[in-house]
C-alpha positions in Angstrom: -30.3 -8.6 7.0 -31.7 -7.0 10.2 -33.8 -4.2 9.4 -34.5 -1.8 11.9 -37.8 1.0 11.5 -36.6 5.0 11.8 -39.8 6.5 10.6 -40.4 6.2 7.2 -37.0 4.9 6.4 -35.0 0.9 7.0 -31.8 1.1 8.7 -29.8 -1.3 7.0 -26.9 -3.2 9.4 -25.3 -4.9 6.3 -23.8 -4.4 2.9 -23.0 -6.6 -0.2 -19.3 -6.0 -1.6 -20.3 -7.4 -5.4 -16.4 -7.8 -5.9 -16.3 -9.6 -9.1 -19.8 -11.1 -9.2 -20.3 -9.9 -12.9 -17.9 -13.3 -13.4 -19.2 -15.5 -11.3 -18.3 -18.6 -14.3 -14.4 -17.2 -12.7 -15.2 -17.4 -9.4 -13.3 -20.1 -8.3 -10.4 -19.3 -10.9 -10.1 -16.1 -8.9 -10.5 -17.3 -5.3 -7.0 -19.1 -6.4 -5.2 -16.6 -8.2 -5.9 -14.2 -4.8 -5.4 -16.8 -2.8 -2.0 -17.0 -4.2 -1.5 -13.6 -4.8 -2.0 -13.6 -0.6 0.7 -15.6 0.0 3.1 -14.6 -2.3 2.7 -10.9 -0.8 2.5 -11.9 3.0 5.6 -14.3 2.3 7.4 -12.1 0.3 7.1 -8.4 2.6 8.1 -10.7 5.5 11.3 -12.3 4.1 11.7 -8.7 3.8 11.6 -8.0 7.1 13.7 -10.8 8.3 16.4 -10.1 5.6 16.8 -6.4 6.6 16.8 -7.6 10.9 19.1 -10.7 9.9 21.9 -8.8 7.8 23.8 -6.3 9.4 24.6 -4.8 6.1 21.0 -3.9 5.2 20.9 -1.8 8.5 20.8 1.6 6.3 18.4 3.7 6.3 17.1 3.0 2.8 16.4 -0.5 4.1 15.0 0.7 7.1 12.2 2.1 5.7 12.1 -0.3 3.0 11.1 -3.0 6.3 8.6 -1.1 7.0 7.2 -0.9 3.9 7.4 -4.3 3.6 5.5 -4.6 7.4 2.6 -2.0 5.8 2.0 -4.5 2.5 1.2 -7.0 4.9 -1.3 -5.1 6.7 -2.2 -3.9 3.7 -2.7 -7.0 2.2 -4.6 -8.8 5.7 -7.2 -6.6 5.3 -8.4 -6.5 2.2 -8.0 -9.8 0.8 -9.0 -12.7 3.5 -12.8 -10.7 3.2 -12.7 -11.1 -0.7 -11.2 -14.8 -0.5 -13.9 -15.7 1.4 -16.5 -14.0 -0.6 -15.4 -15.7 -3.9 -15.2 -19.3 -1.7 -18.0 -19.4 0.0 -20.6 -17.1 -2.4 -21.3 -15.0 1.0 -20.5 -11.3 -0.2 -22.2 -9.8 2.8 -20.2 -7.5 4.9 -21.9 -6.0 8.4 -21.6 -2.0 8.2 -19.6 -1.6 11.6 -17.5 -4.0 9.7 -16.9 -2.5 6.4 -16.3 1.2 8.4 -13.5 -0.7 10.1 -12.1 -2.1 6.5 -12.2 1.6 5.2 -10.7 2.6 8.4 -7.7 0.2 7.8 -7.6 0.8 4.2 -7.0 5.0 4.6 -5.0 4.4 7.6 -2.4 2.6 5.3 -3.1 4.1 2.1 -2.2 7.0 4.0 0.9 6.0 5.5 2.4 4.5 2.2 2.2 7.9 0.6 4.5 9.2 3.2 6.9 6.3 3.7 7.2 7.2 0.0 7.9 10.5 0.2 10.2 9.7 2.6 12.3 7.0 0.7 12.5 9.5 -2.1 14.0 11.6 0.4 16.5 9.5 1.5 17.7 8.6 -2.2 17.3 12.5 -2.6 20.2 12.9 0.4 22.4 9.6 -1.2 22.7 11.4 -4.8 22.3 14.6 -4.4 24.0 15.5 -1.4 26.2 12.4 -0.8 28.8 14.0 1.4 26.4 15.2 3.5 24.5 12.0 3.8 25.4 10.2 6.4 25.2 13.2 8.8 21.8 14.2 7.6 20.1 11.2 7.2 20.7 9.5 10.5 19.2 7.4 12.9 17.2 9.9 14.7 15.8 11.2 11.6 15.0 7.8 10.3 12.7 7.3 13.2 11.0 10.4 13.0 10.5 10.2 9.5 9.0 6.6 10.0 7.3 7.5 12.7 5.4 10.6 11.1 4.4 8.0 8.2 2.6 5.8 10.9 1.1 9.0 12.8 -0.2 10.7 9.8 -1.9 7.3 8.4 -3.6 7.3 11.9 -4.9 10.6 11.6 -5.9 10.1 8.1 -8.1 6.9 9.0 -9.5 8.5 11.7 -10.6 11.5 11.3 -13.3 10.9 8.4 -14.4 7.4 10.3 -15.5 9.5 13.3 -17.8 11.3 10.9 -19.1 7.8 9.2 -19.8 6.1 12.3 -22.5 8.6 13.0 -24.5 8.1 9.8 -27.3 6.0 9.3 -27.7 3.3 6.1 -31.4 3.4 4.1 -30.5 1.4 1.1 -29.5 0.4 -1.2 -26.8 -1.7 0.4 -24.9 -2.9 -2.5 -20.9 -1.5 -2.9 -19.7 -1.9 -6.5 -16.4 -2.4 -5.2 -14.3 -5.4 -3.9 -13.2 -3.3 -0.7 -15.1 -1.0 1.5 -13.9 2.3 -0.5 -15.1 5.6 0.9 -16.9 7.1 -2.3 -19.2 4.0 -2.9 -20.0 3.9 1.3 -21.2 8.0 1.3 -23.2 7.0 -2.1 -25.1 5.1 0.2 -25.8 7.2 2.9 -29.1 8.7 3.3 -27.9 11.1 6.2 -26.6 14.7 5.0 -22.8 13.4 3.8 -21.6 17.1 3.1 -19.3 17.5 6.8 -18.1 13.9 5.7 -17.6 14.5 1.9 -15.7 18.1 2.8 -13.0 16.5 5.8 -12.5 13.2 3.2 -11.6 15.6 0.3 -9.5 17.9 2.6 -7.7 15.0 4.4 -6.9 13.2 0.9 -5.3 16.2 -0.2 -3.4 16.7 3.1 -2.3 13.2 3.2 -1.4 12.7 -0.8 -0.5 15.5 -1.8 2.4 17.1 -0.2 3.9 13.2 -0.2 3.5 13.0 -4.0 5.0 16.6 -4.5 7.9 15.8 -2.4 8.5 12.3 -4.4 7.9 14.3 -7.5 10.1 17.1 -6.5 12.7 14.5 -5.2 13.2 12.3 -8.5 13.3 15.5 -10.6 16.5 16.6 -8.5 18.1 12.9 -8.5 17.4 12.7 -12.0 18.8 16.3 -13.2 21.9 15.2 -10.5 22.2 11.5 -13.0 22.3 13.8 -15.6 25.3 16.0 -14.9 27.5 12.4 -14.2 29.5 12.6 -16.7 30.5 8.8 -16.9 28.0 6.0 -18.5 29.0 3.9 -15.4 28.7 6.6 -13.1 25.2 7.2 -14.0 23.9 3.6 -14.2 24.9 3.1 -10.5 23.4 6.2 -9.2 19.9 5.2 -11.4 20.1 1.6 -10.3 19.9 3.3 -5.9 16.5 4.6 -7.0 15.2 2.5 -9.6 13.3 0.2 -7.5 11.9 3.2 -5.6 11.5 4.6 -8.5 8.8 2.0 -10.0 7.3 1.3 -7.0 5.7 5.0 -6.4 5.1 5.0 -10.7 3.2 1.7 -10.0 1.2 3.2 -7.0 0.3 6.9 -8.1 0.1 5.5 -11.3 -3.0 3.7 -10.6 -4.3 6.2 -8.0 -4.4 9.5 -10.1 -6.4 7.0 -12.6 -8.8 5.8 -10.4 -9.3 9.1 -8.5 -8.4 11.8 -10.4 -9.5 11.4 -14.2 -12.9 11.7 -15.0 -15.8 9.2 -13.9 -16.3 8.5 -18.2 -18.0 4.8 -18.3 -14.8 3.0 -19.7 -12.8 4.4 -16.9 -15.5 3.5 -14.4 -15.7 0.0 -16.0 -11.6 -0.5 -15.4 -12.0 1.2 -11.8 -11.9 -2.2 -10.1 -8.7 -3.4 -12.2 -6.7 -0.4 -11.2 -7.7 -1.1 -8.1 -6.2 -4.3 -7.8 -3.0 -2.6 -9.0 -2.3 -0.6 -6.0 -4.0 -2.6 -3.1 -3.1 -5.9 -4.3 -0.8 -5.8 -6.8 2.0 -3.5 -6.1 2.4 -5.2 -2.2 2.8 -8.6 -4.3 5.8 -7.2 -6.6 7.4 -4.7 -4.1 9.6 -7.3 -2.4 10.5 -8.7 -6.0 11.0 -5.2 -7.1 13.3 -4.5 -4.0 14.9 -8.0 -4.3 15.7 -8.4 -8.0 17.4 -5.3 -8.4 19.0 -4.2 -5.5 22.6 -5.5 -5.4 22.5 -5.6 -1.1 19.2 -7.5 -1.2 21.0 -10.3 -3.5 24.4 -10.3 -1.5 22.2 -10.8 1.4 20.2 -13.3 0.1 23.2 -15.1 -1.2 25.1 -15.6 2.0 21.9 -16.9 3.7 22.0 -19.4 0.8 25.7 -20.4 1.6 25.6 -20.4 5.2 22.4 -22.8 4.9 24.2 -25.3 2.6 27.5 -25.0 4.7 24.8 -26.2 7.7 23.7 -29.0 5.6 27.2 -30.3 4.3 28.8 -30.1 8.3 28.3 -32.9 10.3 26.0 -32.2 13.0 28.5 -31.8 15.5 29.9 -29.1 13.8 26.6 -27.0 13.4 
């Protein structure tokens, strides 16, 4: 660690993610359940991808912005699990500071911008059931962009903002994060320069950014569902519930795990399970999405299924018919 003298006080230029290190008899257990955690995700989100571009079908705009939701689990996934992989292989938890400021930086930009892709899913299954005459007028392709497009923007801003303030703050020690990720409220416990500009635009942009995405989700799902409701067939109601289902657990999943490690109080058995719930919405919940989206989506299947097909039909032909 390279120490630098201010005074009275020793800059520090590095910090130790401890991760899991209260298990180290697991380590290597958990360096492969990550490991393929990793690839299941990163495989997974971009099948995904290449589904939706592939099939002419899934160009909706549910499946538009379920691509790049898929494209955001990946990045979501890059940067948070190569650094703990290779903390649990190689024993080396150390992380330089510039370099866990740019992890956090990642990390908000998109926590921030899955809370409004979200929000705007939920919108768009808000349109197909509720207003389904009026869909395909109101939700079209110019909207689509923009709404995708605000997602992206407002993650930006929201990553940002508060690492401008952190970048200008100086490290004394201790230099140990009780975290597996760079995570904002363990960094500014850390900081021995005044945190209280930081503290104030970190709370304000969390509430700007989560927020008004998790009231329109809310506010969404409570209109699709009271819409379900009034269907007066069993059928009728079972295939507007299975649109939205997958949506539907995915956001429960993520806000889930959020308000727990966030929002309820800092009591020693919730602090203890911190790092678990963690796991759920940065590591877990990019895994399971594409299984989610996949499994119960009747287009994903159909889609799926013809690739199948076509890919046998290429292996039965003779190979001057392909």
């Amino acid at each position: 660690m390279a120490d630098t003298e201010e005074g009275n006080q020793t800059s520090i230029t590095e910090f130790i993610l401890m991760g899991f290190g209260n298990l180290p008899e697991l380590q290597i257990l958990l360096f492969l359940l990550f490991l393929a955690i990793c690839i299941v995700t990163i495989a997974g989100n971009i099948f995904i991808v290449a589904l939706v571009v592939a099939d002419q079908q899934l160009h909706t705009p549910m499946y538009f912005f379920l691509a790049n939701l898929s494209c955001l689990e990946t990045c979501y996934t890059s940067t948070i699990l190569p650094r703990m992989l290779a903390s649990l292989l190689t024993g080396d938890k150390t992380i330089s500071v510039r370099g866990c400021i740019t992890q956090f930086y990642f990390v908000s930009f998109f926590g921030a911008t899955e809370c409004s892709l979200l929000a705007a899913m939920s919108y768009d299954r808000y349109l197909a059931i509720c207003k389904p005459l009026h869909y395909a007028v109101l939700m079209n392709g110019s909207l689509c962009l923009q709404l995708a497009a605000g997602s992206w923007i407002s993650g930006l801003l929201a990553g940002t903002t508060p690492v401008s303030f952190m970048s200008q703050l100086s490290f004394c020690g201790p230099n140990k994060i009780e975290h597996f990720f760079c995570e904002s409220t363990k960094i500014i416990t850390l900081c021995c320069s005044d945190t209280y500009q930081l503290e104030l635009v970190t709370t304000i942009l969390a509430a700007l950014f989560t927020v008004p995405p998790f009231a329109l989700t809310l506010a969404s799902y409570v209109c699709i569902i009271s819409t379900i409701l009034r269907i007066p067939s069993t059928t009728g109601r079972q295939k507007a519930f299975s649109t939205c289902s997958s949506h539907l657990i995915v956001v429960t999943i993520f806000y889930g795990t959020l308000i727990i490690v966030y929002l309820l109080p800092k009591i020693n058995t919730v602090r203890d399970l911190n790092k678990v719930f963690s796991v759920c919405y940065t590591i877990l919940t990019p895994m399971v999405n594409p299984f989610i989206y996949s499994l119960r989506n009747r287009e994903v299947k159909e889609a799926l299924r013809k690739i199948v097909s076509k890919k046998k039909l290429t292996c039965l032909l003779p190979a001057e018919f392909v």
